[in-house]
LOLO-282913 format. One record per atom (N, C-alpha, C, O): z, y, x; atom name. Coordinates in steps of 0.02 Angstrom, whole numbers. Example, Ala and Ser with C-alpha at 12.3 -4.5 7.8 and 13.67 -1.06 7.14 Angstrom:
       pz       py       px    a
      390     -284      660    N
      390     -225      615   CA
      390     -165      660    C
      423     -166      712    O
      354     -112      642    N
      357      -53      684   CA
      394        2      645    C
      402       57      670    O
% end
This chain:
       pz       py       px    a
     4285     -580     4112    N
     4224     -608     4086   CA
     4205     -571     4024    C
     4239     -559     3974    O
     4159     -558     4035    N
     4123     -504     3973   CA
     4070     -536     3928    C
     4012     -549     3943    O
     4094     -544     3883    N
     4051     -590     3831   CA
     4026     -515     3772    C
     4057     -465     3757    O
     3953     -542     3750    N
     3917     -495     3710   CA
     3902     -529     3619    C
     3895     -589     3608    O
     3900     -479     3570    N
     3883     -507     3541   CA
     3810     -517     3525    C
     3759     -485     3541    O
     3821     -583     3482    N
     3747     -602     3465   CA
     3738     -544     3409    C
     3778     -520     3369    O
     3664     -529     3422    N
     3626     -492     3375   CA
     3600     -511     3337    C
     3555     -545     3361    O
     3600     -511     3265    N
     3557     -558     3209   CA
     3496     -518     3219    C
     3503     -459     3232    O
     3408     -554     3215    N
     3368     -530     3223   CA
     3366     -501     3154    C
     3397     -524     3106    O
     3307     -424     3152    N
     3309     -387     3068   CA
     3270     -450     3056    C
     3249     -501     3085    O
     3273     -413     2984    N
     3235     -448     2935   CA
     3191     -431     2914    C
     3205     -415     2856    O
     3134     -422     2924    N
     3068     -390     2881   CA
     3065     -354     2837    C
     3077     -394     2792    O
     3058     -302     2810    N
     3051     -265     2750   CA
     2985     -286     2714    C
     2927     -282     2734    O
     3010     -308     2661    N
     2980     -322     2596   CA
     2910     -262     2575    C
     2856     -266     2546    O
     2942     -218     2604    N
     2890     -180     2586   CA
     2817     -180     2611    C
     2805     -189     2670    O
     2770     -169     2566    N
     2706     -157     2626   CA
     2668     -231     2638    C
     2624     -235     2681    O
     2693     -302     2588    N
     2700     -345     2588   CA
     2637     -376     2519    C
     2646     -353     2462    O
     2587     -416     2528    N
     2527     -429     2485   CA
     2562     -475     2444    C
     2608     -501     2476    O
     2557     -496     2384    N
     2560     -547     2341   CA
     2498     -608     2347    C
     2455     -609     2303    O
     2497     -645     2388    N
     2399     -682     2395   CA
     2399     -729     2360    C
     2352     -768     2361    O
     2463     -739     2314    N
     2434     -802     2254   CA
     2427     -747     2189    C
     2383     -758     2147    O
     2468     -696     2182    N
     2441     -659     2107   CA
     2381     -631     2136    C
     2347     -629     2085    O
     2346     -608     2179    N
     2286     -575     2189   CA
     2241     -618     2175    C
     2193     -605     2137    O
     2255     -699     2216    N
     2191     -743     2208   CA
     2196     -769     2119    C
     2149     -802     2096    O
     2236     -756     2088    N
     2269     -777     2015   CA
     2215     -737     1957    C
     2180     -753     1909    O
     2235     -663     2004    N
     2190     -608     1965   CA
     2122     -620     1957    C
     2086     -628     1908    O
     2109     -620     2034    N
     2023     -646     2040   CA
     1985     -696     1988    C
     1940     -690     1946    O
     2027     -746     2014    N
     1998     -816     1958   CA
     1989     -791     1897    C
     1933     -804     1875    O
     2038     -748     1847    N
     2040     -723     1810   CA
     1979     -679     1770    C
     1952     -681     1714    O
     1972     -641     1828    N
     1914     -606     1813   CA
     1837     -624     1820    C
     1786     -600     1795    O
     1850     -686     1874    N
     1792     -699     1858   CA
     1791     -764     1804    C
     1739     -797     1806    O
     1832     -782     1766    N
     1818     -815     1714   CA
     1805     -789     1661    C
     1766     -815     1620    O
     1846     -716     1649    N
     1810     -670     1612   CA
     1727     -658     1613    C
     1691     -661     1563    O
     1708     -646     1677    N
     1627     -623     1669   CA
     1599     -696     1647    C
     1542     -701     1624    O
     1635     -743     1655    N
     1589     -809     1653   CA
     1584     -788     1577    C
     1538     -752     1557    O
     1648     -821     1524    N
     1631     -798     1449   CA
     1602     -760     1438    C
     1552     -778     1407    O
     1609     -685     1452    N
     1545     -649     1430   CA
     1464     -654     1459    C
     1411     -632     1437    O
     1476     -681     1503    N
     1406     -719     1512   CA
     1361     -768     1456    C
     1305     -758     1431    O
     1408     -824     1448    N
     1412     -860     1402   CA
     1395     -835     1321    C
     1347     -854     1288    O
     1454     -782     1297    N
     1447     -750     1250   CA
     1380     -731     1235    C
     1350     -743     1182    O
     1352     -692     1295    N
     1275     -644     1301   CA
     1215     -702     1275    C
     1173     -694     1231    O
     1229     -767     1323    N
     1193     -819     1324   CA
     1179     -842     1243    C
     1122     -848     1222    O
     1251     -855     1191    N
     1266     -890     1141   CA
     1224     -829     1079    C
     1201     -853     1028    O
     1219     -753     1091    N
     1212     -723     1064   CA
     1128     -725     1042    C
     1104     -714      986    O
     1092     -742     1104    N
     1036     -726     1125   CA
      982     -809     1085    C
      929     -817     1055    O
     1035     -850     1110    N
     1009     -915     1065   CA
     1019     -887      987    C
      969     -876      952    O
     1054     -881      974    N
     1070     -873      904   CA
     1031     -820      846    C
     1027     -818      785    O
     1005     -777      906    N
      944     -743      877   CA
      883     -756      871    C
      847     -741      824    O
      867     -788      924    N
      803     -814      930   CA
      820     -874      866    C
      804     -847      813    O
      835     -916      858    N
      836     -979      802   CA
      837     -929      740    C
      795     -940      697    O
      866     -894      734    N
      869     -854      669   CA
      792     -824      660    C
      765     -826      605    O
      757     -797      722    N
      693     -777      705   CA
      645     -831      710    C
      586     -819      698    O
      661     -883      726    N
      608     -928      730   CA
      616     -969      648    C
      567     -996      622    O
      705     -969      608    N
      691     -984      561   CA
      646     -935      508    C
      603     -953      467    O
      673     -865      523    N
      634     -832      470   CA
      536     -829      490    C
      490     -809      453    O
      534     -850      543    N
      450     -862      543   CA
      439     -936      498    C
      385     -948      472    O
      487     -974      495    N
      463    -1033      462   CA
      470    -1026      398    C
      442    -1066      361    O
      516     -967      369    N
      512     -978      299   CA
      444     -906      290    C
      489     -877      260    O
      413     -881      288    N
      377     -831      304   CA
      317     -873      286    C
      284     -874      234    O
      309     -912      349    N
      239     -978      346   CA
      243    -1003      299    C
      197     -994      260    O
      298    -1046      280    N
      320    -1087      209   CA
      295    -1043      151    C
      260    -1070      109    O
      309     -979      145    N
      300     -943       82   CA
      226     -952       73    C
      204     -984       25    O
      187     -925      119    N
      109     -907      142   CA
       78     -960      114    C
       37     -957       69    O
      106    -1024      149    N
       63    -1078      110   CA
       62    -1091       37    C
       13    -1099        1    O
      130    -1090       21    N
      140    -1098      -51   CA
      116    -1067      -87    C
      113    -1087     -145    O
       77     -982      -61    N
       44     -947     -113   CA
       -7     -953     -106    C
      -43     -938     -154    O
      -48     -984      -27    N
      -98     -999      -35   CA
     -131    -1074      -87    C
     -184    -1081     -118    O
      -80    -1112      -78    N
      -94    -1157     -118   CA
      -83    -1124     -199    C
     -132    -1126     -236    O
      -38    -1103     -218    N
      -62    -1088     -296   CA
     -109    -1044     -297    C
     -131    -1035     -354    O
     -142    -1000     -241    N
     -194     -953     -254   CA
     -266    -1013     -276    C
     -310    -1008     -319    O
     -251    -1064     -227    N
     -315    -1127     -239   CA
     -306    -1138     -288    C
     -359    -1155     -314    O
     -247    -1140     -337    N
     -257    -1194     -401   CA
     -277    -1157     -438    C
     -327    -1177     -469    O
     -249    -1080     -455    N
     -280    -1050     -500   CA
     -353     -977     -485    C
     -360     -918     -502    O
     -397    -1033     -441    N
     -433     -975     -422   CA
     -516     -964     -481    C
     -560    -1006     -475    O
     -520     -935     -506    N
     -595     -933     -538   CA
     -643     -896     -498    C
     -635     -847     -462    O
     -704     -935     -514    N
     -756     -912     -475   CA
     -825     -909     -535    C
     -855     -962     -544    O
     -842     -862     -562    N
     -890     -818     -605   CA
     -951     -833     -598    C
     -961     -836     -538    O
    -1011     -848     -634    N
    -1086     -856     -616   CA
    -1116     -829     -695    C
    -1104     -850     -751    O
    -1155     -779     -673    N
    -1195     -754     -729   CA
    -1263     -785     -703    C
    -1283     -798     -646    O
    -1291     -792     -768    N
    -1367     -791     -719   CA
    -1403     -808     -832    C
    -1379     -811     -889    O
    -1473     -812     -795    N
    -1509     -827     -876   CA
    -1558     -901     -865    C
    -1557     -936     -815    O
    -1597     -911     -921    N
    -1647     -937     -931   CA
    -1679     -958     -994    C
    -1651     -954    -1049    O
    -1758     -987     -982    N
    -1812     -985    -1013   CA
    -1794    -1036    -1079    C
    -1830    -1019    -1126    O
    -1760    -1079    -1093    N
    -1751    -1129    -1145   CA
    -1714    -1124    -1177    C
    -1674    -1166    -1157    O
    -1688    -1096    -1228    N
    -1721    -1040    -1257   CA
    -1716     -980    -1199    C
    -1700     -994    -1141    O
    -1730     -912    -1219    N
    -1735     -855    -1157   CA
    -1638     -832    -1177    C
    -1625     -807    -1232    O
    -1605     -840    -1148    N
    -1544     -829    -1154   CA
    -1514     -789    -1085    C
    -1551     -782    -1036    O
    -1453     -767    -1086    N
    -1401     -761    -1023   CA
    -1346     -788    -1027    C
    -1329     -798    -1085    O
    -1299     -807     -978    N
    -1240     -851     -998   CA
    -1198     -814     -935    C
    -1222     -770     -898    O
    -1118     -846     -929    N
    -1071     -833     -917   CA
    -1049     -884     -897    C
    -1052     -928     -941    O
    -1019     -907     -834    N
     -964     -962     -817   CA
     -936     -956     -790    C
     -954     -925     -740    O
     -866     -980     -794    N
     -807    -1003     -730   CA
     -812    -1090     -692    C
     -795    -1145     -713    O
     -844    -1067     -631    N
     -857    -1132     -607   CA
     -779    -1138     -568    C
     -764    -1186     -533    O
     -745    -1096     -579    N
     -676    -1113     -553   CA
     -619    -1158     -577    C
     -619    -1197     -625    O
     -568    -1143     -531    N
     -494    -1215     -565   CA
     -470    -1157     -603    C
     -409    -1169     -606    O
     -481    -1101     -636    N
     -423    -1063     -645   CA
     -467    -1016     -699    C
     -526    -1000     -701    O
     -421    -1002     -734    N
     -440     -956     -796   CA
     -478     -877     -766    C
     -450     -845     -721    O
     -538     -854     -795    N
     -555     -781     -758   CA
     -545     -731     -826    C
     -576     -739     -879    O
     -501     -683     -814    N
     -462     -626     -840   CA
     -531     -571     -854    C
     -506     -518     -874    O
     -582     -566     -852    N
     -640     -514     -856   CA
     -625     -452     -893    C
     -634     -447     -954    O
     -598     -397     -852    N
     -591     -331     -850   CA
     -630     -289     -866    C
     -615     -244     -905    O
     -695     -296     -836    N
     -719     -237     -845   CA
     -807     -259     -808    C
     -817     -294     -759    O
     -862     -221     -854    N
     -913     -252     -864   CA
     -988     -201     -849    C
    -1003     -176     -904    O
    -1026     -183     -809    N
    -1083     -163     -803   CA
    -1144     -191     -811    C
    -1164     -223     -763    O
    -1184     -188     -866    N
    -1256     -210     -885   CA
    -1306     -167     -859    C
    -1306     -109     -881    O
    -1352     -184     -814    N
    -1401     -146     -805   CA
    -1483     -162     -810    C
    -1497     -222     -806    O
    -1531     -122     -816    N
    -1591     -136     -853   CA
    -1645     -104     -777    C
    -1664      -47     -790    O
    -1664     -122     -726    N
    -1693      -78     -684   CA
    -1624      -34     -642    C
    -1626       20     -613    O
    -1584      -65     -648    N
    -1527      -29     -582   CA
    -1499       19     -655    C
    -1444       45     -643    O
    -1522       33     -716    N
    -1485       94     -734   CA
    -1460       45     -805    C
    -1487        2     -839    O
    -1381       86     -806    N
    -1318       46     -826   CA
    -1361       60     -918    C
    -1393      111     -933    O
    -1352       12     -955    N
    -1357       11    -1032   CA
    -1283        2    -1072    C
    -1238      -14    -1033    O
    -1272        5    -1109    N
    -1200        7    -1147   CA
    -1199      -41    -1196    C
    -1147      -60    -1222    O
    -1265      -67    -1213    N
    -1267     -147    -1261   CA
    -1324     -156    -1264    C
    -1373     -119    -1262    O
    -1312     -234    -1273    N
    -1392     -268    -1281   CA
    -1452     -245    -1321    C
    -1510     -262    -1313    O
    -1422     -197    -1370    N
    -1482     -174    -1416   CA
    -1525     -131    -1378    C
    -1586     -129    -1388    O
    -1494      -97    -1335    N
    -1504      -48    -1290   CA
    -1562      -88    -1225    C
    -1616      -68    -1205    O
    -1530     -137    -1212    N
    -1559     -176    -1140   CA
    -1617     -195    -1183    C
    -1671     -174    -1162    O
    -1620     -233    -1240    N
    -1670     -252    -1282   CA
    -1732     -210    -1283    C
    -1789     -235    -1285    O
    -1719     -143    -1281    N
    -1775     -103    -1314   CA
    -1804      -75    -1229    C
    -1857      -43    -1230    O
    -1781      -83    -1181    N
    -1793      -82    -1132   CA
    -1827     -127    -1111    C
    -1881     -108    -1089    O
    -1816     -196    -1107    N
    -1854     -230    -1075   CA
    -1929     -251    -1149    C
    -1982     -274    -1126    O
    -1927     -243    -1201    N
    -1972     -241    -1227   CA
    -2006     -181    -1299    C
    -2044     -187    -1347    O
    -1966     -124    -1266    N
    -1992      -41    -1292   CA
    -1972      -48    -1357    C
    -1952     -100    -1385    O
    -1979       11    -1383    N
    -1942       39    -1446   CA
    -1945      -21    -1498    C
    -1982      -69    -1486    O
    -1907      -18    -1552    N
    -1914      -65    -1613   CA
    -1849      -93    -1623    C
    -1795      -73    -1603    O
    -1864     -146    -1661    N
    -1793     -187    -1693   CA
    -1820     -247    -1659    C
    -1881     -255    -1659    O
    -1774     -298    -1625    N
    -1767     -364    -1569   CA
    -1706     -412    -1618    C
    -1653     -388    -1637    O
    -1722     -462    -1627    N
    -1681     -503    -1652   CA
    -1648     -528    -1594    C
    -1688     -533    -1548    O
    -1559     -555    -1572    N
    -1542     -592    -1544   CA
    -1476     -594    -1581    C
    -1457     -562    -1630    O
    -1443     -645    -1539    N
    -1359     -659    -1549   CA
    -1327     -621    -1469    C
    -1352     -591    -1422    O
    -1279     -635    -1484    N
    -1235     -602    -1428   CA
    -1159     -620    -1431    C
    -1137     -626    -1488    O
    -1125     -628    -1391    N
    -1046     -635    -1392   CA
    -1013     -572    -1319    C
    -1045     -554    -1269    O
     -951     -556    -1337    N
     -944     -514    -1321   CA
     -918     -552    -1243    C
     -905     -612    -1235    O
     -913     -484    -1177    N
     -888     -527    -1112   CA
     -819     -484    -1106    C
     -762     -503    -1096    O
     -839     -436    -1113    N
     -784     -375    -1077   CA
     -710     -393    -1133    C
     -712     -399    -1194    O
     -653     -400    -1089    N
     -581     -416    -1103   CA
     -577     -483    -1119    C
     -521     -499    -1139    O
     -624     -535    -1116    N
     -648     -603    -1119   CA
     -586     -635    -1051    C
     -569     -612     -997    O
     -568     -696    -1088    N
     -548     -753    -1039   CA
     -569     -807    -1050    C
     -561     -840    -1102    O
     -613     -828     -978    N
     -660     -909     -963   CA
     -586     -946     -944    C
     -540     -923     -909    O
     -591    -1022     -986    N
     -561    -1061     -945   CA
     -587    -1102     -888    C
     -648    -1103     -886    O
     -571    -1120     -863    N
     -594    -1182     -800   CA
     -657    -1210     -848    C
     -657    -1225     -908    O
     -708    -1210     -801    N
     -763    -1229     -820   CA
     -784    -1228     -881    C
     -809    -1278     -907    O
     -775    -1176     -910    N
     -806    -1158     -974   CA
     -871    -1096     -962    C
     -876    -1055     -916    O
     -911    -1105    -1016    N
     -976    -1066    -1011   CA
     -975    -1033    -1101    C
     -952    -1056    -1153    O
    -1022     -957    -1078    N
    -1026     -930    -1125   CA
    -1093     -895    -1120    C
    -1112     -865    -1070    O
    -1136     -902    -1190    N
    -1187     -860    -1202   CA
    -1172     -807    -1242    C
    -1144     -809    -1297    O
    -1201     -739    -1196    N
    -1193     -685    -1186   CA
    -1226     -643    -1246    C
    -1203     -607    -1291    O
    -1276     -658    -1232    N
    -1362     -663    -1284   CA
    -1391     -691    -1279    C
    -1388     -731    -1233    O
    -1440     -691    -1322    N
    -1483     -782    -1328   CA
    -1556     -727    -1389    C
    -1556     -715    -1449    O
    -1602     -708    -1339    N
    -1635     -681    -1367   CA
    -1690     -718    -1442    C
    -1716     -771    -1423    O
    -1707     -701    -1508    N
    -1738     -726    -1552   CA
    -1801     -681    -1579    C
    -1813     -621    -1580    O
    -1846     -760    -1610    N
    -1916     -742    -1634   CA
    -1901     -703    -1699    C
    -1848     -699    -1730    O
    -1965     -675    -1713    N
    -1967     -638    -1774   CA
    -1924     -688    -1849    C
    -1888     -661    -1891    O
    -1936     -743    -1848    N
    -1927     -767    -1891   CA
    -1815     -805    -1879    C
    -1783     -848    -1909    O
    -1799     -762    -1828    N
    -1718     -760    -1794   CA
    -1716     -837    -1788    C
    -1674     -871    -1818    O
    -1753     -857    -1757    N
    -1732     -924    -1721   CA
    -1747     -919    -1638    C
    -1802     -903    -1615    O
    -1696     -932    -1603    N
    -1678     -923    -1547   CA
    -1766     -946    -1487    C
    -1798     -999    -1480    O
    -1775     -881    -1460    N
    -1834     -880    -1435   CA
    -1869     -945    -1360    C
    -1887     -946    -1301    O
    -1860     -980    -1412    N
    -1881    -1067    -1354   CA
    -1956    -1065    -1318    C
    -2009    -1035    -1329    O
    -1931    -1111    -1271    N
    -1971    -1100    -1204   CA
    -2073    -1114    -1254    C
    -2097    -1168    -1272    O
    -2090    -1075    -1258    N
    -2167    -1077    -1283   CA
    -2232    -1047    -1246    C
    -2238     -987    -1261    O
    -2272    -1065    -1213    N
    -2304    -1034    -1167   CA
    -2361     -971    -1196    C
    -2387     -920    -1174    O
    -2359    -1020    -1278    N
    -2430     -979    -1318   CA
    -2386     -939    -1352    C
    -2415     -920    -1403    O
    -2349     -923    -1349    N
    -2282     -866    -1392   CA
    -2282     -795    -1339    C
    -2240     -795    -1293    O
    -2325     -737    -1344    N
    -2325     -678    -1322   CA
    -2242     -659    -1287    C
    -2217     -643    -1233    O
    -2219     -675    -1366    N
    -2136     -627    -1355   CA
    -2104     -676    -1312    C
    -2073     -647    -1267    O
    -2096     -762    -1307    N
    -2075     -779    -1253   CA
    -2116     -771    -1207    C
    -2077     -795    -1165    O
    -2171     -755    -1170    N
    -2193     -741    -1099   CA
    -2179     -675    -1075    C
    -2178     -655    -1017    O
    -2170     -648    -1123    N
    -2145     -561    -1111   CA
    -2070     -556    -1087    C
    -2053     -514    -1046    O
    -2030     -597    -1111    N
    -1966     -606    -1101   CA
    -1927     -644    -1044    C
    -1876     -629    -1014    O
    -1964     -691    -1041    N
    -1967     -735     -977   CA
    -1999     -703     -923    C
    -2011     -738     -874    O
    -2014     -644     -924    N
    -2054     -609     -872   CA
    -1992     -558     -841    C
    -1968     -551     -785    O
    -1979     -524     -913    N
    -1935     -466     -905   CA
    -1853     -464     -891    C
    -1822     -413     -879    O
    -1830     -514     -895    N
    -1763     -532     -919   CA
    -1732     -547     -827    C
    -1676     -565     -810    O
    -1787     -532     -785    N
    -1760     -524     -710   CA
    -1759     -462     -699    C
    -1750     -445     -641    O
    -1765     -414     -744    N
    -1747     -343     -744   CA
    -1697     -356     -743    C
    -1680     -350     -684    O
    -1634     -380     -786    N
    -1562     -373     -800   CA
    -1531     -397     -743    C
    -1546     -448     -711    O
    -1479     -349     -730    N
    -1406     -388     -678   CA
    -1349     -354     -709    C
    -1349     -301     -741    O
    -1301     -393     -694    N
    -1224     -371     -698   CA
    -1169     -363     -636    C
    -1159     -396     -585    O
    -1147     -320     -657    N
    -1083     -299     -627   CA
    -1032     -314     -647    C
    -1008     -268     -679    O
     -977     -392     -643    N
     -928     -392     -688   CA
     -855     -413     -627    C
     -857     -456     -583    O
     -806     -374     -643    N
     -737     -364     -631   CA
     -706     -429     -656    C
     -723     -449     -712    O
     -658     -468     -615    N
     -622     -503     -658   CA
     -572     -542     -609    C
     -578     -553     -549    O
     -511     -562     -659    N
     -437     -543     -596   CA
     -438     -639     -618    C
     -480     -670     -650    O
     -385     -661     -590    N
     -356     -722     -571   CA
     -273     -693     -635    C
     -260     -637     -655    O
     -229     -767     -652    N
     -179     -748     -683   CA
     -119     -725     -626    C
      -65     -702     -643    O
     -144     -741     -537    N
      -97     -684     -487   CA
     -147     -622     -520    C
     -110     -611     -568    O
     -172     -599     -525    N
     -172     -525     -520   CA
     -247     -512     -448    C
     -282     -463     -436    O
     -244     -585     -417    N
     -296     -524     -373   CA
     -389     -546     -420    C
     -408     -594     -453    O
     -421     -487     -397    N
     -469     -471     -415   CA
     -545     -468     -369    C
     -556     -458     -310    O
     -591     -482     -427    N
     -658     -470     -373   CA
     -715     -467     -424    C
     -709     -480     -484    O
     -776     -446     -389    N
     -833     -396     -421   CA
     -888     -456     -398    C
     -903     -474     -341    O
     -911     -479     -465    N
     -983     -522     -462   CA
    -1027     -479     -474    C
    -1021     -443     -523    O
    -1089     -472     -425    N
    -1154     -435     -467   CA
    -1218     -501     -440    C
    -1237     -536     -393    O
    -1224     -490     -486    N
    -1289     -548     -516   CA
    -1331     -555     -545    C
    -1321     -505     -579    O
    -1404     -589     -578    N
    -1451     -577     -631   CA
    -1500     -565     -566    C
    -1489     -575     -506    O
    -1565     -539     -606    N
    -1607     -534     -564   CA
    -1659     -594     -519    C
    -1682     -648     -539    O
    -1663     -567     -463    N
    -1725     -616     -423   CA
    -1676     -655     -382    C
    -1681     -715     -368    O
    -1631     -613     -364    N
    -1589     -615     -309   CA
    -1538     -675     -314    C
    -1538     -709     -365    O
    -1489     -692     -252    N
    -1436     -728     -267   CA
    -1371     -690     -279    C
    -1362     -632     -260    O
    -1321     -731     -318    N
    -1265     -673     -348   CA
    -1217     -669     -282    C
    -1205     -709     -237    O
    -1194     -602     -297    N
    -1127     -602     -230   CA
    -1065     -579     -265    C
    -1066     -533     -306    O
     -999     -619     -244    N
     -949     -605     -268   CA
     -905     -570     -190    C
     -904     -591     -132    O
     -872     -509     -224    N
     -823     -490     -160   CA
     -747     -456     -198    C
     -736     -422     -249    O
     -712     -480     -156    N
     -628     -470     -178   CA
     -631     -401     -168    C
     -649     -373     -116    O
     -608     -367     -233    N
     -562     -312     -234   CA
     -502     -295     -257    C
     -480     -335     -298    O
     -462     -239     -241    N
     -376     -227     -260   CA
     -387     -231     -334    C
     -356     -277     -360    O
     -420     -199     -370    N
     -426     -188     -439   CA
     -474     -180     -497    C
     -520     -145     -476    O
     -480     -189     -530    N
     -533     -177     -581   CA
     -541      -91     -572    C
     -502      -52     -544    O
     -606      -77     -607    N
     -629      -14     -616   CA
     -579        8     -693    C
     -547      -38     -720    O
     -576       60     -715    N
     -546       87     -775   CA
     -621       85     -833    C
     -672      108     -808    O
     -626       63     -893    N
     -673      116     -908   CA
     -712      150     -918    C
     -690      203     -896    O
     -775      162     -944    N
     -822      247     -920   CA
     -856      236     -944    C
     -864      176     -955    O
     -917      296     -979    N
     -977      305     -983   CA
    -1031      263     -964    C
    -1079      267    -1002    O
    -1039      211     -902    N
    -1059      164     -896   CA
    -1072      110     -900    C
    -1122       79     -881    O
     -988       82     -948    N
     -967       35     -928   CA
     -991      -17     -996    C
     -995       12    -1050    O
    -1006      -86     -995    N
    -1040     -101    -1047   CA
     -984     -117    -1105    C
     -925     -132    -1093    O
    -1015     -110    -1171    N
     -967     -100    -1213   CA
     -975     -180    -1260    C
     -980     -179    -1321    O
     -976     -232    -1229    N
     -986     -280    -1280   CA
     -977     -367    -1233    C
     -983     -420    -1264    O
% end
């Protein structure tokens, strides 16, 4: 009787063999990675935007705040004249002090350098009695007014409204010859150009700066 032996079946080689829990281990892995940096991208992107939406609010915030002190301290200028006595005047109908820089008098569009000058212009050669106070480097407070010149009779009393008085109908005639050109800043610094006098209505317009100065410029 011929008996055989049993054969143990092989055994598999290890080799050549997947790991499918560290692979699926890895996976998860990586994609939890892209999740955070997803996230990250996400957290980054909020965090900028709030940052620019705060700096637009402090930006606005500033704006107003200067617009509001630009309101409190704003002056607004009115030259103009009249017949009782024949005078010209000066005012700040504004909330805010006006800084007056710099000053053009003119007689017929052409610039004069002082009233003695405008004087003999609007009523020809000679000696003209008036008063005068000076404008140029002048500061108006809030609603304060100033006479400029205040033209006078022979006898230097301030030339009052008289119909049978030659030199007041002459004056009251002529004295819409005169306009001004006057410069004048705010205590910010910004600036603007009244021209006024005349028939006309006055116009004020903002500019960067006063003029310097000049040969033109009125001296009083």
């Amino acid at each position: 009787m011929r008996t055989s032996a049993l054969r143990t079946p092989p055994v598999p080689s290890a080799t050549g063999l997947i790991d499918t829990q560290s692979a699926g281990h890895m996976i998860g892995v990586v994609l939890e990675e892209k999740e955070t940096r997803r996230a990250s991208r996400y957290d980054a992107v909020v965090a900028t935007f709030v940052g620019f939406l705060a700096l637009c609010v402090s930006a606005y915030t500033a704006y107003v705040q200067r617009q509001q002190v630009r309101a409190a301290v704003w002056p607004i200028l009115e030259f103009d004249s009249s017949n009782a006595p024949i005078h010209f005047t000066l005012a700040n109908k504004g909330v805010g002090p006006a800084l007056i820089q710099h000053v053009i008098v003119k007689v017929d569009n052409q610039p004069v350098k002082n009233w003695r000058e405008a004087m003999e212009k609007l009523l020809g050669p000679g000696e003209h009695l008036f008063s005068e106070s000076d404008m140029s480097g002048h500061a108006l407070a809030p609603n304060e007014s100033s006479t400029v010149v205040t033209a006078h009779d022979p006898e230097n009393n301030p030339l009052n409204y008289d119909k049978s008085n030659p030199l007041w109908v002459t004056m009251n005639k002529e004295r819409f010859r005169v306009t001004a050109e006057i410069c004048y800043c705010s205590t910010l610094g910004e600036c603007w150009t009244l021209r006024a006098g005349g028939l006309g209505p006055g116009t004020t317009t903002e500019c960067r700066r006063c003029p310097t100065p000049s040969e033109i410029s009125f001296q009083q």
